[in-house]
N, C-alpha and C positions, 0 to 999 in steps of 0.2 A: 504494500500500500504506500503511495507516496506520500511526502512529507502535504504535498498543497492541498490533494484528498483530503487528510488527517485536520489540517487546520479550519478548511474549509468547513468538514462537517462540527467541530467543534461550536466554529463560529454558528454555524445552523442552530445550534443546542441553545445561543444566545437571541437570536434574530427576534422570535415570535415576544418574549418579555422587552425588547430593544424600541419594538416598534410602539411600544405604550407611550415610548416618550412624543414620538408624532400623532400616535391615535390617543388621547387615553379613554376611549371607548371601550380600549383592550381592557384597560383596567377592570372595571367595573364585571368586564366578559371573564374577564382570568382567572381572578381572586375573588369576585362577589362586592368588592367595595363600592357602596353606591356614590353617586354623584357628588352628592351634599355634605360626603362625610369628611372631618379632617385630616382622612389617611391619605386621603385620593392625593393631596402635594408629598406627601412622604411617599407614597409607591411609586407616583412621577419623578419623583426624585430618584428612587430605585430604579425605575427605568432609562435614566440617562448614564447610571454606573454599567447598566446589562449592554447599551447600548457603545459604553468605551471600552467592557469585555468584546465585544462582536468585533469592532474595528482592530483592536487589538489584536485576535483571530484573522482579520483578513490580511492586516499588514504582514502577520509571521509567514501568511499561505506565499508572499511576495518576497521577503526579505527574510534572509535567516539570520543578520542580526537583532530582530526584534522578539525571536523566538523563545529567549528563555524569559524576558517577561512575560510572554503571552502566554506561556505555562504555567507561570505563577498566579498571572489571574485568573487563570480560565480554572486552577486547580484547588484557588483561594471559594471562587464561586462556585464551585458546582462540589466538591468536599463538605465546604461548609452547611449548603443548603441539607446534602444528604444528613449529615450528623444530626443535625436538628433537627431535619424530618425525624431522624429515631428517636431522638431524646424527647418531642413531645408527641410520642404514641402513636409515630403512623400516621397520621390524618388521612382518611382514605381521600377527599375534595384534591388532596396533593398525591397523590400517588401518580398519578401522570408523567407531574415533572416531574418527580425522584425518577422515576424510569427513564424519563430521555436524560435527565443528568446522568444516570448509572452507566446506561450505553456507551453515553457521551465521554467517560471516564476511557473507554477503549481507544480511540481513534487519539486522545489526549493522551494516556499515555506512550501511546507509541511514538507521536510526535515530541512529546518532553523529553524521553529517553532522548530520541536522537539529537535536540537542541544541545542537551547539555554533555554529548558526547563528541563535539564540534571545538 
C-alpha cells in the first residue's frame, strides 16, 4: 500500500467531522447538538481542529517532510477519541466513529511506521 493511499485514506477518517466547520448542519446531523445550544460554537470549534487534522493528512499524502506531524495528529485524534469512547461505556450513538477511527488506525499506522523510518 503506498504511503499517499495511506495518508489519503487517513485524511478520509477526518473529512466528514472537517466539513462541520463549513456546514455546521453537520453538527446538529452528527452529534444531535441542536441549533440553539451553547455546544454548537465549541463543536464548530472542534470542527476547525478535525479540519487542520485532514489538511495535515493531505499535505503528508504530498510531502514527506510533513509526515511525522501528520502522524502525531492524526494518532493524537483518533487514539484519543477511541480511549474515551471506552472509558465512558461504549456509547453505542458513537460507535460509528470508533469504527472508522479503529480502521482508520490501519492505513495510519503503516504510514507513521514509514514516516518515522525516513
Amino acid at each position: 500500500m503506498s504511503q499517499l493511499i495511506c495518508w489519503l485514506l487517513v485524511a478520509l477518517v477526518h473529512l466528514v467531522p472537517a466539513l462541520a466547520l463549513f456546514r455546521p448542519a453537520l453538527i446538529t446531523r452528527l452529534y444531535g447538538v441542536a441549533p440553539d445550544s451553547p455546544l454548537l460554537l465549541f463543536m464548530h470549534h472542534r470542527a476547525a481542529l478535525f479540519f487542520a487534522v485532514f489538511i495535515a493528512c493531505i499535505w503528508a499524502a504530498f510531502d514527506p517532510g510533513g509526515r511525522k506531524l501528520a502522524t502525531l495528529l492524526a494518532a493524537i485524534s483518533m487514539l484519543s477519541f477511541l480511549f474515551l469512547y471506552v472509558i465512558y461505556g461504549r456509547p453505542a450513538a458513537l460507535g460509528t466513529i470508533a469504527l472508522v477511527d479503529l480502521i482508520g488506525l490501519v492505513p495510519l499506522a503503516w504510514a507513521g511506521w514509514h514516516a518515522f523510518q525516513q
